[in-house]
C-alpha positions as CSV (number, residue, x, y, z in Angstrom):
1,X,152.6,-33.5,101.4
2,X,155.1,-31.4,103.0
3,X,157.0,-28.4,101.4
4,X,160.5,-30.3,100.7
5,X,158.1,-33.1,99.1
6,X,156.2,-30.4,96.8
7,X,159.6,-28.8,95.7
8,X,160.6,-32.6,94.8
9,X,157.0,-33.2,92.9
10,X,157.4,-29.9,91.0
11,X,161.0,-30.3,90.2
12,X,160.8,-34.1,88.9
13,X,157.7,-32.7,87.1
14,X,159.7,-29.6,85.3
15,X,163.3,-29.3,84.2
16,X,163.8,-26.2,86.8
17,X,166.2,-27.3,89.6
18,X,165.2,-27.7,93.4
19,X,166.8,-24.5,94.2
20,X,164.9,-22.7,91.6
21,X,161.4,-23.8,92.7
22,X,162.5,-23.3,96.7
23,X,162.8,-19.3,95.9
24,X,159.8,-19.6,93.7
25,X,157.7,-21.2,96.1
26,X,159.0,-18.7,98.9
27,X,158.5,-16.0,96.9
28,X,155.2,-16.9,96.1
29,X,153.8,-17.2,99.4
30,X,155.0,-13.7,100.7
31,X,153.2,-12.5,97.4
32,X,150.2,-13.9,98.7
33,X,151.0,-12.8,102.2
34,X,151.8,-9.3,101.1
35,X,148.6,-9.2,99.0
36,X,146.2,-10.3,101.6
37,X,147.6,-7.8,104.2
38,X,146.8,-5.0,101.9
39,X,142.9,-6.5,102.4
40,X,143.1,-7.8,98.5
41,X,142.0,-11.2,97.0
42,X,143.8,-13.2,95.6
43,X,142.8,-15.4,92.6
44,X,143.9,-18.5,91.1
45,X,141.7,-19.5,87.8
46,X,140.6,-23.2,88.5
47,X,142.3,-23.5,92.1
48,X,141.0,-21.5,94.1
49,X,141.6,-18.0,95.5
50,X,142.3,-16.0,99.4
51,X,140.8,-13.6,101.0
52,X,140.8,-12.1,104.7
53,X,137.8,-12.5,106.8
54,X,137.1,-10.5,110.0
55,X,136.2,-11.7,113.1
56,X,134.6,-9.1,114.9
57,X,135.2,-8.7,118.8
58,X,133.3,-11.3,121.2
59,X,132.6,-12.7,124.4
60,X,134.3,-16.5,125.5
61,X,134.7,-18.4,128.3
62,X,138.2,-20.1,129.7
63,X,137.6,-23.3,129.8
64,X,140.0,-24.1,132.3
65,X,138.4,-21.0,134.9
66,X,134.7,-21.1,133.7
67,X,135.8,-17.1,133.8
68,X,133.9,-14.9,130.3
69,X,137.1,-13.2,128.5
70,X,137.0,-10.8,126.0
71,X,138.3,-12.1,123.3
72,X,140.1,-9.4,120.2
73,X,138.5,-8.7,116.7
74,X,141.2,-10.3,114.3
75,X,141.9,-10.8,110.7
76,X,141.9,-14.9,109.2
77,X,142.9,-15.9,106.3
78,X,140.9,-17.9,104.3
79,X,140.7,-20.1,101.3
80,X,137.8,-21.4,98.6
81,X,138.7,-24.1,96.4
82,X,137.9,-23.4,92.5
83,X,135.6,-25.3,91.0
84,X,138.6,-27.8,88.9
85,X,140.2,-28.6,92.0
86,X,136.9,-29.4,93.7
87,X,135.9,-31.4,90.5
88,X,139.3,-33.4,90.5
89,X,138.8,-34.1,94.1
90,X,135.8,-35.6,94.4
């Protein structure tokens, strides 16, 4: 499912229009985005919830040169399903 098709879902599933659920949507996912920058959780009861994990600094290898890089420490987001959604899942 792709983002127009989850504004359709929600909007056939609610009475709010298309447009309404767009700016929603949006402006929930630079909520979340916002949130997680500040190095906060965030928690949805029954779906799930995001946090940032750090990947410290480390040694690789191009694969294409065979040549060890130093690859940069960096921030990734991550995400645990809550146990409902795992439960409606499976």
């Amino acid at each position: 499912m792709n983002k127009n098709e989850l504004i359709n879902a929600l909007s056939e599933e609610t009475s709010f229009s298309k447009k309404d659920i767009s700016k929603m949507l949006a402006s929930f996912t630079r909520i979340v985005e916002r949130t997680l920058k500040k190095g906060e959780k965030v928690s949805i009861t029954g779906f799930g919830s995001y946090w940032i994990s750090h990947r410290p600094a480390r040694i690789g290898i191009n694969p294409a040169t065979k040549e060890r890089i130093t690859l940069p420490a960096i921030n990734v987001p991550r995400f645990k399903p809550g146990k409902r959604l795992r439960d409606e899942v499976r």
